[in-house]
Every structure is written in structure tokens, then in C-alpha cells.
MDAnalysis code that builds the backbone (N, CA, C; Angstrom):
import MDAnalysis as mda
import numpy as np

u = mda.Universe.empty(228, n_residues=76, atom_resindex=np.repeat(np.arange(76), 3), trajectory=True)
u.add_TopologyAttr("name", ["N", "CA", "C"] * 76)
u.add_TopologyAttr("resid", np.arange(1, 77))
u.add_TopologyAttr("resname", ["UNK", "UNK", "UNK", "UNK", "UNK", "UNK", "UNK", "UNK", "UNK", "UNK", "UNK", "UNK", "UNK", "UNK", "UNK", "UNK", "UNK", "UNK", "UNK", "UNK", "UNK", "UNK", "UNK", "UNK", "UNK", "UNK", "UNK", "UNK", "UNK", "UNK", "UNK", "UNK", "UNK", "UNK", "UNK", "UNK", "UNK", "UNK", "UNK", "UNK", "UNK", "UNK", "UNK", "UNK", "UNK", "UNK", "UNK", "UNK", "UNK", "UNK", "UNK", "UNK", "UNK", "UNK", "UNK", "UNK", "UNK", "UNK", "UNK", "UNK", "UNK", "UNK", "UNK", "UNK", "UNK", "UNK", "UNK", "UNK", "UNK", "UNK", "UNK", "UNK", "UNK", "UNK", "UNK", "UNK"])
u.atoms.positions = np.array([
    [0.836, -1.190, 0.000],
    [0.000, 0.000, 0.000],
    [0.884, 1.257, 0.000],
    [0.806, 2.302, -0.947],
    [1.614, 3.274, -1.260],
    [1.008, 4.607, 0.062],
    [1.963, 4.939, 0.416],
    [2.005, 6.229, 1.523],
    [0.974, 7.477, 0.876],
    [0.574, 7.780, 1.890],
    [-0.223, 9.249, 1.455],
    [1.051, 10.818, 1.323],
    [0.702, 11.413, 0.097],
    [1.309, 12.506, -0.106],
    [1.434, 13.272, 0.824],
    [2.560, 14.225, 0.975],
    [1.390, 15.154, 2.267],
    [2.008, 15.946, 1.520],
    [0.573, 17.043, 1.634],
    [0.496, 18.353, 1.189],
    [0.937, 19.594, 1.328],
    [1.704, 19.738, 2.466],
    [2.259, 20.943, 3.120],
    [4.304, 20.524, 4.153],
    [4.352, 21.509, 4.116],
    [5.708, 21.021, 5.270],
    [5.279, 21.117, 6.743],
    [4.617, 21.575, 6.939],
    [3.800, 21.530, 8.638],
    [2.336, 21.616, 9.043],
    [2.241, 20.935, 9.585],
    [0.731, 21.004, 10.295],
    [0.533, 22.502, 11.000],
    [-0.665, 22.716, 11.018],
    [-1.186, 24.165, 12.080],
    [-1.903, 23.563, 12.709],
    [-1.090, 24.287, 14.387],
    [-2.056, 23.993, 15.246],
    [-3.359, 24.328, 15.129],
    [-4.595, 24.026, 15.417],
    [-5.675, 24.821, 15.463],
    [-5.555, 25.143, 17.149],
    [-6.642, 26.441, 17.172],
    [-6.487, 27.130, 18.260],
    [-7.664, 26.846, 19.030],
    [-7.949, 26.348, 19.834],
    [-9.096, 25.203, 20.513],
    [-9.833, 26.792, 20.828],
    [-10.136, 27.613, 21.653],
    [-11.192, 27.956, 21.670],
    [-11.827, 28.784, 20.609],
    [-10.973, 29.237, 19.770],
    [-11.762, 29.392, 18.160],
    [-12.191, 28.215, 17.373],
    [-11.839, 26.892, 17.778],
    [-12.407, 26.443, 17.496],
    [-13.631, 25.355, 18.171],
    [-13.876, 25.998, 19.528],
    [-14.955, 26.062, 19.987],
    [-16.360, 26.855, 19.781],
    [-16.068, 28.185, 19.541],
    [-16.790, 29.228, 19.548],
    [-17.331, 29.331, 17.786],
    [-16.424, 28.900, 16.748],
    [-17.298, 29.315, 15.884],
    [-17.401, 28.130, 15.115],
    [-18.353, 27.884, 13.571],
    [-18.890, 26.450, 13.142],
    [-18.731, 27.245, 11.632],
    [-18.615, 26.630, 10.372],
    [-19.168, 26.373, 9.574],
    [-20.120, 26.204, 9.158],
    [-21.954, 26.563, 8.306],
    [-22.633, 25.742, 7.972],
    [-22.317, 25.574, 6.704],
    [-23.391, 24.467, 6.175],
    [-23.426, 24.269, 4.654],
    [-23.044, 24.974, 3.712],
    [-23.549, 25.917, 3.785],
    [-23.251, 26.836, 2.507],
    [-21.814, 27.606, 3.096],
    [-20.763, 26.780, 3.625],
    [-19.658, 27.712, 3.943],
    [-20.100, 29.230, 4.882],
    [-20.924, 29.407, 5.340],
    [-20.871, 30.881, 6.164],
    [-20.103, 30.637, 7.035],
    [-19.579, 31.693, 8.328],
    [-19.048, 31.569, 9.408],
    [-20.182, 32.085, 10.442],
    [-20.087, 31.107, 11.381],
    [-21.237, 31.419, 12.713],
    [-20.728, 31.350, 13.788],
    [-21.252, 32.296, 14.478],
    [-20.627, 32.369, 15.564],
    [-21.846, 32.174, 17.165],
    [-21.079, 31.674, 18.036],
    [-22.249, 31.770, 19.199],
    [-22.257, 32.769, 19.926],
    [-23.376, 33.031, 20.900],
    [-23.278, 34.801, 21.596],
    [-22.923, 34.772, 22.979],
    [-22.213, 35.203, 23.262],
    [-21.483, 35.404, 24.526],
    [-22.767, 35.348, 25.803],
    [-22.137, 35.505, 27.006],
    [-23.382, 35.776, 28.103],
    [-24.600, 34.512, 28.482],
    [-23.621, 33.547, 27.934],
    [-24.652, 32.088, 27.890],
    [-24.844, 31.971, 29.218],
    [-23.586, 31.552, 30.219],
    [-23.273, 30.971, 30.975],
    [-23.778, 30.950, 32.241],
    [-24.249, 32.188, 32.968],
    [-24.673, 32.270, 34.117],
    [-25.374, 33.870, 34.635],
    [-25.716, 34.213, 35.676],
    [-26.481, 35.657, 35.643],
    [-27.803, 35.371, 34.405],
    [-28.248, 34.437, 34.916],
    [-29.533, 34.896, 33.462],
    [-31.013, 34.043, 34.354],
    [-30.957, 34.079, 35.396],
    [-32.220, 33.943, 36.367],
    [-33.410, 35.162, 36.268],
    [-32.696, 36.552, 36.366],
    [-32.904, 37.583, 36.060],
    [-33.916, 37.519, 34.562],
    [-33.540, 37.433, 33.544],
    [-33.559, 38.007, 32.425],
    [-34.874, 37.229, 31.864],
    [-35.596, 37.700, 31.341],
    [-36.509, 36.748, 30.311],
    [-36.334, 35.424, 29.809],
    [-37.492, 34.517, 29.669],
    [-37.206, 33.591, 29.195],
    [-36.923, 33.828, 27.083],
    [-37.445, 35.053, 27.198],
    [-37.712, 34.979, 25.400],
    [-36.144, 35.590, 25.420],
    [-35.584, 36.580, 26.146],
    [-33.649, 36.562, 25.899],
    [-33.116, 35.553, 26.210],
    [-33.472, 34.902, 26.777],
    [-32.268, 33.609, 27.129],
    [-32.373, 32.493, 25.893],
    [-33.474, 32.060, 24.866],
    [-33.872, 31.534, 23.840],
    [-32.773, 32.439, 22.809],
    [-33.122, 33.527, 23.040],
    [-32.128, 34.306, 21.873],
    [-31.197, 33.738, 21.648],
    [-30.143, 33.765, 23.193],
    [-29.035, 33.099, 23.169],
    [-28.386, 32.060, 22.258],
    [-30.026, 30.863, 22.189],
    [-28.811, 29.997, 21.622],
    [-29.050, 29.542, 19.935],
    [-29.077, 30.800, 19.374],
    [-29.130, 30.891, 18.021],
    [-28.225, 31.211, 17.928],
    [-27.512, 31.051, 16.364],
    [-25.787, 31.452, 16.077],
    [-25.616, 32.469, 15.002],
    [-25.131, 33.715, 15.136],
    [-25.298, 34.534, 14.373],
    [-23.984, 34.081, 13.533],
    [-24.199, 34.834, 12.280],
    [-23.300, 34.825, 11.157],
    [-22.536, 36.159, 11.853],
    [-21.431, 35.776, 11.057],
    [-20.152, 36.612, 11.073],
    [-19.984, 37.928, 10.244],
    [-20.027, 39.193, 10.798],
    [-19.737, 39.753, 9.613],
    [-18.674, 40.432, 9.884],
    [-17.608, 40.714, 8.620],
    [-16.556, 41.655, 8.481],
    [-15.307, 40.754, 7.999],
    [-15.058, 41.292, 6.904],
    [-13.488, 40.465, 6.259],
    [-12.676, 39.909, 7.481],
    [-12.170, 40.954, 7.634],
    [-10.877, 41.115, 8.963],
    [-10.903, 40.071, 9.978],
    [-12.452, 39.800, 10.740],
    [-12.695, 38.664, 11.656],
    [-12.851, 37.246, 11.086],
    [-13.437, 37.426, 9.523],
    [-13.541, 35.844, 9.057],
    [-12.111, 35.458, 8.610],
    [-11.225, 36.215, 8.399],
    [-9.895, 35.605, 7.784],
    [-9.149, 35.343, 8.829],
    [-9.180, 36.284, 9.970],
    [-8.482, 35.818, 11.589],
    [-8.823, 34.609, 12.165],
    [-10.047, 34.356, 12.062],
    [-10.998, 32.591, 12.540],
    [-10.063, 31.399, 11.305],
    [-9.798, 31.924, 9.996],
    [-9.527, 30.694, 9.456],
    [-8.104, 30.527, 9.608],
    [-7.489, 31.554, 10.385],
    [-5.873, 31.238, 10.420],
    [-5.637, 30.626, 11.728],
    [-6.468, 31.124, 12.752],
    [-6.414, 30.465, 13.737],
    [-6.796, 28.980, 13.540],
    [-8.115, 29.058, 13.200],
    [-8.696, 27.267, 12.972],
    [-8.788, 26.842, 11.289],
    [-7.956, 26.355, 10.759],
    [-7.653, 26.111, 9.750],
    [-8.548, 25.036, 8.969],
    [-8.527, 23.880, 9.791],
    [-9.148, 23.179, 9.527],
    [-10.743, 22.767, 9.967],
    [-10.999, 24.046, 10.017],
    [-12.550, 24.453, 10.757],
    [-13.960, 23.583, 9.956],
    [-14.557, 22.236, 10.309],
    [-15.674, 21.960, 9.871],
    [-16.669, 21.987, 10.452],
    [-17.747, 21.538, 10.077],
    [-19.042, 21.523, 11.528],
    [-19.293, 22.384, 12.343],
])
């Protein structure tokens, strides 16, 4: 069985909590999740806390090209 090519001279690390925080969908967009998930939200509405866990798209050159250098190999 013949060896796989490899494509590059080094691997990139990916950077674990960028690549926690943001996803890929289908059509290639970048999404991101919204901060303020975590705790302090007893207080707040149930219809803001639902907000929460929708994933907004990304906007602005500058931040989507910083996410793919950090997480390179970003799927899902």
C-alpha cells in the first residue's frame, strides 16, 4: 500500500477555543455563538435567554480571515 502525499511542510495547530466558539454551515458561512450564555440569566426573560442559543453569522473580512488562520481546519 503506497504512503499518502502530504500536502504541506507543517501542520497548524488549530487554536481550541476558536475552534470552539465558531462552526461552519453548509453553505460555507461563518457562525458564531453569543457570549453571556453561561450564568447571571435567572434575572432576564425567558424569550432573551432563547435568543441566546441561536448562532449569528459573522460579519466583516478582517474577523472571518483571523478565525480561518487560527482554525484552519474548521468543519461543523
Amino acid at each position: 500500500m503506497p504512503r499518502k502525499k502530504t500536502v504541506g511542510k507543517y501542520k497548524i495547530k488549530t487554536h481550541k477555543a476558536t475552534a470552539k466558539r465558531f462552526r461552519l454551515t453548509g453553505a460555507g458561512k461563518l457562525v458564531r455563538t453569543k457570549g453571556g450564555k453561561s450564568h447571571l440569566r435567572r434575572r432576564t426573560s425567558k424569550r432573551t435567554t432563547r435568543l441566546f442559543d441561536e448562532m449569528v453569522p459573522v460579519k466583516g473580512r478582517g474577523i472571518i480571515k483571523r478565525v480561518h488562520r487560527l482554525a484552519p481546519y474548521l468543519k461543523d
